[in-house]
C-alpha positions as CSV (number, residue, x, y, z in Angstrom):
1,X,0.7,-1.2,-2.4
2,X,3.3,-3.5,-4.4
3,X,5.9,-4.3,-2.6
4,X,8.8,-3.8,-5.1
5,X,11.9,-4.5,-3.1
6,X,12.8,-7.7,-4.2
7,X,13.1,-6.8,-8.1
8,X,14.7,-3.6,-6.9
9,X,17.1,-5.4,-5.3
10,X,18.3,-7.9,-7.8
11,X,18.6,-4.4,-10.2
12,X,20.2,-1.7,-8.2
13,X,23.6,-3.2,-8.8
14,X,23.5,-2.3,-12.2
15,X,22.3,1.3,-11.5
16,X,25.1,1.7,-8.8
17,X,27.4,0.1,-11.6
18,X,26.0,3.1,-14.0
19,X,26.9,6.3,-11.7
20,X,30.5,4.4,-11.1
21,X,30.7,3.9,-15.0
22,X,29.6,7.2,-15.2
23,X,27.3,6.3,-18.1
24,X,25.4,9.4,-20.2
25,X,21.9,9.9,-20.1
26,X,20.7,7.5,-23.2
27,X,22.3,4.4,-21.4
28,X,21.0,5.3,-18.0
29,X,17.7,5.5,-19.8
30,X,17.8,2.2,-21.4
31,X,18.3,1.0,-17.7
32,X,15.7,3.0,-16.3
33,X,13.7,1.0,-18.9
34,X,14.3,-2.2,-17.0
35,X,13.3,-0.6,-14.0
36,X,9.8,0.4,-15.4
37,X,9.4,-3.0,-16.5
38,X,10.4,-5.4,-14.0
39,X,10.3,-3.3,-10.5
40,X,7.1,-1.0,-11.6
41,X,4.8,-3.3,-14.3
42,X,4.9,-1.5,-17.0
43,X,4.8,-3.1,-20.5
44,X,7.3,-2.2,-22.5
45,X,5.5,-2.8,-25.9
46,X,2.6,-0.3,-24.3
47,X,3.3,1.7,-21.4
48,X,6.5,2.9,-22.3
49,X,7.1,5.5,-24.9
50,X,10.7,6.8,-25.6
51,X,10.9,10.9,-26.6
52,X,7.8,12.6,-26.4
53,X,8.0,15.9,-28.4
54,X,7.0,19.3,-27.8
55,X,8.5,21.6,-30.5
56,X,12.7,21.4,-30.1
57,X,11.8,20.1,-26.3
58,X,11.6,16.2,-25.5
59,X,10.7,14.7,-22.5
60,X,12.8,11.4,-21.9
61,X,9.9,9.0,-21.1
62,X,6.3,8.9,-21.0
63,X,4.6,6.2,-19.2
64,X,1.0,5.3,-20.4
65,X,-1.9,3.4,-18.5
66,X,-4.2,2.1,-20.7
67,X,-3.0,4.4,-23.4
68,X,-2.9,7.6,-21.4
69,X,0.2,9.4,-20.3
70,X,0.0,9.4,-16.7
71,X,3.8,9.7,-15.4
72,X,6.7,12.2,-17.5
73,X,10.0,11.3,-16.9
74,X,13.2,12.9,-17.4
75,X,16.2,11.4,-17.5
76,X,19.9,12.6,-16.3
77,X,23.2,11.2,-16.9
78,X,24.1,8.3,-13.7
79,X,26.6,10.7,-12.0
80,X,25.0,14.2,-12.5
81,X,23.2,15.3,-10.0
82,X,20.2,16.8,-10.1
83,X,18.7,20.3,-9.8
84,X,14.8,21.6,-9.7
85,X,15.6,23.1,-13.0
86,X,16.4,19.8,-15.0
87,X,12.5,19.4,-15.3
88,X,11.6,22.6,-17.2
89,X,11.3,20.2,-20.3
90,X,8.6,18.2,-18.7
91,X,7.1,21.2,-17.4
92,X,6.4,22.6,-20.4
93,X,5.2,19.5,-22.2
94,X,3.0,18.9,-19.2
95,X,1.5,22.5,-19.0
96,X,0.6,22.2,-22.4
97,X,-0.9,18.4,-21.7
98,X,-2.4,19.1,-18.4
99,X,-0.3,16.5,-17.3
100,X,0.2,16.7,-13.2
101,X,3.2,13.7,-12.3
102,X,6.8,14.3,-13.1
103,X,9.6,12.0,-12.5
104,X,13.3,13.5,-12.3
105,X,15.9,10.8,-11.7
106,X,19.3,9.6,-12.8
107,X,18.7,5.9,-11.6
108,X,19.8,6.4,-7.7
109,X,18.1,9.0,-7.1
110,X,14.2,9.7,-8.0
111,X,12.4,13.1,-7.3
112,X,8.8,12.9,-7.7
113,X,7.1,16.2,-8.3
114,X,3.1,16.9,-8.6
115,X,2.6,20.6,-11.1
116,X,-0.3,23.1,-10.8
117,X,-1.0,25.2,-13.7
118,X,-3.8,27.8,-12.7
119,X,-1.2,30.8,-12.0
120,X,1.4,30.0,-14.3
121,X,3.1,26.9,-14.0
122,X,4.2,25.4,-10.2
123,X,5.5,22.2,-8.9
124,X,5.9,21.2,-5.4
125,X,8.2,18.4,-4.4
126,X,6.1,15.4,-3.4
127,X,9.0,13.3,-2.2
128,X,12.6,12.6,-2.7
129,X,14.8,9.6,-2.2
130,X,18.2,8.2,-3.3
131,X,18.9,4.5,-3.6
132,X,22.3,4.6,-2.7
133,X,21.7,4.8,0.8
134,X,21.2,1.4,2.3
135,X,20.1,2.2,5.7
136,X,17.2,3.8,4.0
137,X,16.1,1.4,1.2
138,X,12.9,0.0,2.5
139,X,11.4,3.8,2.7
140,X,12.9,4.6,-0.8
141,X,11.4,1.3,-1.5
142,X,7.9,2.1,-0.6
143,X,8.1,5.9,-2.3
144,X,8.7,4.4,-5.4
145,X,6.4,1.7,-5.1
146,X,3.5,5.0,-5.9
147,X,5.3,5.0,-9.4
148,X,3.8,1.3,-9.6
149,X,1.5,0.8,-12.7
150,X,-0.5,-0.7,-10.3
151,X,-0.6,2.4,-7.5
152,X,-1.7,5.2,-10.2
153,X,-4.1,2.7,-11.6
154,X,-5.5,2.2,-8.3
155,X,-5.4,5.9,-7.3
156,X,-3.0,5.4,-4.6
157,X,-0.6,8.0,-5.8
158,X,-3.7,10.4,-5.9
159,X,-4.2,9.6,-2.3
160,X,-0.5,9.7,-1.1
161,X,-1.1,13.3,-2.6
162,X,-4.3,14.5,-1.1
163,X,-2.7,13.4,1.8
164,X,0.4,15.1,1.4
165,X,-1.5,18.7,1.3
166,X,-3.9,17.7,4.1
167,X,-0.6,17.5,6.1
168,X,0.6,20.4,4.4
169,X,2.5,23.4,6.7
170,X,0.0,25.7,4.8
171,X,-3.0,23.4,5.5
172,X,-2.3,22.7,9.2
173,X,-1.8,26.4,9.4
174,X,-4.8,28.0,8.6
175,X,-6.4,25.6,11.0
176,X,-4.2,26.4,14.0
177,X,-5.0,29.8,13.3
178,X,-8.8,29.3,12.9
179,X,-10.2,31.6,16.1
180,X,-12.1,28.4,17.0
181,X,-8.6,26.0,17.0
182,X,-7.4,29.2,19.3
183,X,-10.1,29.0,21.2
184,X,-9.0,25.7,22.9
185,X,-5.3,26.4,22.9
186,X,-6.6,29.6,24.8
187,X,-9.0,27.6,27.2
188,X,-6.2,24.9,28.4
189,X,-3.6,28.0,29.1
190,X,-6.6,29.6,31.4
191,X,-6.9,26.1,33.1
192,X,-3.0,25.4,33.7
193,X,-2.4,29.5,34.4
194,X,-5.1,31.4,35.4
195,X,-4.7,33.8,32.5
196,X,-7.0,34.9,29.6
197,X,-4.7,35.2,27.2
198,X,-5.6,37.4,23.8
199,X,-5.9,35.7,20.5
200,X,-3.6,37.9,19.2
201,X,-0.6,37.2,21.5
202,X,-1.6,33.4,21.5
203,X,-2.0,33.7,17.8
204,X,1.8,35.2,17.5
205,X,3.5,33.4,20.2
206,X,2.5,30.4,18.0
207,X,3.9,31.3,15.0
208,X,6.5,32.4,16.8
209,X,7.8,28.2,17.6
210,X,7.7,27.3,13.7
211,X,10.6,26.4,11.8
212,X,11.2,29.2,9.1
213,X,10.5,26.8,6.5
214,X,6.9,26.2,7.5
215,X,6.4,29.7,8.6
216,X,7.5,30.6,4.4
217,X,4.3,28.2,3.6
218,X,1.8,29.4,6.1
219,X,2.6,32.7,5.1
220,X,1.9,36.3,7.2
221,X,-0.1,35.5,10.6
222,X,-3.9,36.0,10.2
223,X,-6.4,34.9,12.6
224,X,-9.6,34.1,11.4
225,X,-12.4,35.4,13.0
226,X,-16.1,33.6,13.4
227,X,-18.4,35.4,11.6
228,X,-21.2,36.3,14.3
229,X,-24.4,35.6,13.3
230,X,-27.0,37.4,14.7
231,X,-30.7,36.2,15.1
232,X,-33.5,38.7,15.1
233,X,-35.7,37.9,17.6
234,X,-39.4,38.4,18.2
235,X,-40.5,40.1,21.5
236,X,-44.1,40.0,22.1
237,X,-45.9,42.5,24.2
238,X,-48.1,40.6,26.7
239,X,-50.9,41.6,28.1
240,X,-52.2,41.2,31.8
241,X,-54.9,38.7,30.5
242,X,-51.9,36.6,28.9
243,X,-52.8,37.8,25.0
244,X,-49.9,39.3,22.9
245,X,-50.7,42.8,21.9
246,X,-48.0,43.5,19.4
247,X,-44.6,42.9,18.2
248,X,-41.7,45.0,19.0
């Protein structure tokens, strides 16, 4: 990926200088506009469209690659700070664009957040990160650097995101609790204990060491049986001579 922290550097001054100002939400975009151009590589002339409409509803910025809109972004005030909510504009603009990639962010901090539309309209939070912190810029560094012109264009931000759910509580989850993932779990207990302990008990003393948080993703325990497939088999009566006489 680009490694942006250099022009990030020589620019967050001016977006610290913007929360202390306290500047409202057009002149924090105008510098969110330099950050698009210099630190991510998007041309101002092209990429970057100001306002896009839906009805009454506007969306604060629309970033294009080669003249699709690929990233919504909507834009708070330097000092406010910012709630899930604030992106129900882009939300609805996207839903009704099957856009996927919405950016919240009032210059220090940037919430990326990846929506879903087949049941309604959902968004999960793909990462978060706030600039102010210093002990932390290099990793704030490298989020942003998916927002790169460069990253989407490559698909990296795609595969940040495949890889996100492939990590998921939910997906990690129904493979622990997969009777054939149990099945091992099940067989190192017997070796270290003696004991044959039941899926269901291993099943639930599992769920049992997860953090509340991953247990609301994962959902209710359910193990998931092997479906047992039988095979019919042919017995052939045999003969004393050795010649089959019939099938049973």
């Amino acid at each position: 990926m680009t490694d942006i922290r250099k022009p990030l550097k020589k620019l967050l001054p001016y977006l610290i200088q913007a929360q202390s100002d306290n500047l409202n939400e057009a002149d924090t975009v105008q510098r969110l506009i330099k950050v698009f151009e210099e630190v991510l590589g998007y041309d101002v002339m092209t990429d970057i469209s100001r306002e896009a409409q839906l009805k009454n509803k506007y969306v604060d910025i629309a970033l294009k690659i080669d003249g699709v809109v690929k990233l919504l972004v909507e834009v708070k005030a330097a000092s406010e700070i910012l709630r899930d909510r604030h992106i129900e504009q882009a939300q609805a603009y996207a839903s009704r664009n099957n856009f996927r990639w919405v950016v919240l962010t009032n210059g220090l901090v940037w919430t990326l957040y990846h929506l879903t539309f087949e049941e309604g309209i959902e968004y999960e939070k793909v990462f978060s990160c706030d600039l102010s912190k210093g002990e932390t810029f290099d990793v704030s560094a490298e989020h942003l650097s998916l927002l790169h012109k460069d990253s989407i264009k490559d698909g990296k931000l795609d595969d940040f995101w495949q890889k996100n759910i492939a990590l998921s509580p939910a997906t990690i989850g129904r493979a622990v609790f997969q009777e054939t993932a149990l099945a091992h779990i099940r067989r190192e207990i017997r070796r270290e204990t003696g004991l044959l302990i039941d899926y269901e008990d291993l099943g639930s003393a599992i769920h049992k060491m997860l953090s509340p948080e991953a247990l609301a993703l994962i959902g209710p325990l359910k193990i998931k049986r092997r479906r047992l497939v039988r095979r019919q088999k042919t017995i052939e009566n045999v003969s004393s001579d050795g010649q089959p006489q019939g099938i049973a």
